[in-house]
N, C-alpha and C positions, 0 to 999 in steps of 0.2 A: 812881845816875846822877850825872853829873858833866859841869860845862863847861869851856872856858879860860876861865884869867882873861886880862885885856886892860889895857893900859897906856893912858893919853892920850898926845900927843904931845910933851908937854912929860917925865915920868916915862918914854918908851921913844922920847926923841934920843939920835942920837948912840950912843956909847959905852955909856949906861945901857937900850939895848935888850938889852945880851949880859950883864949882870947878875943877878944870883940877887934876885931878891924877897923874899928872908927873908932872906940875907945879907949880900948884896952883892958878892959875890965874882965874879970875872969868868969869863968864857966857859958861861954855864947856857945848859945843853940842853934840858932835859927841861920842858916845858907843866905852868905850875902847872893848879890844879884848882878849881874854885869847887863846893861842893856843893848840893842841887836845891835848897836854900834861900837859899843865895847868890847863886847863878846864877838867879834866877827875880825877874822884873818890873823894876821901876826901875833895882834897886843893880845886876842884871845887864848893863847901859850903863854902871854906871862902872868907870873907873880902878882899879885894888884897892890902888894907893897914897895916890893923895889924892883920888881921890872925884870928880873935873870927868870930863865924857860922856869915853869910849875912842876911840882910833883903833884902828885894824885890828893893833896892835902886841900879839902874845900875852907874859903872863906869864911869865916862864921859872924853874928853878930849879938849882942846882950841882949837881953830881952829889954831893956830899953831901947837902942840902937834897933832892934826890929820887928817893935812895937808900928802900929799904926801906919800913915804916909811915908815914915821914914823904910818900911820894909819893903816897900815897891819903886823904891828909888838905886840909881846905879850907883853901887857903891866908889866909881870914878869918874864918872860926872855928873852925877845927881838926879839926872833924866829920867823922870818919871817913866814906868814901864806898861 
């Protein structure tokens, strides 16, 4: 099982909402992933870039970064989902 990750407001303004999370690349599609251990209680409310509470701005990742194996992995620890 798996959640979105979520950005604060500050890490998904502007321009760095259409951003790849892993790479940085512009225009990501695809909702990164948090797995049930990342996505589960506190860290679940943060950011999965710098950690202050999320606003409603999901994750996202390039169509490289969310290609293949890499899209079923937790975008912060890797853990396959």
């Amino acid at each position: 099982m798996s959640t979105t990750a979520h950005l604060c407001a500050t890490c998904g303004f502007g321009p760095k909402a259409s951003q790849c999370i892993a790479c940085g690349a512009p225009f990501a599609e695809t909702p990164a992933q948090l797995c049930s251990s990342c996505g589960f209680g506190p860290a679940a409310q943060q950011c999965v870039k710098c950690r202050k509470p999320f606003a409603n701005i999901a994750a996202r990742l390039c169509r490289t970064c969310g290609f293949g194996p890499r899209a079923q992995a937790c975008i912060k620890c890797g853990r396959m989902f």
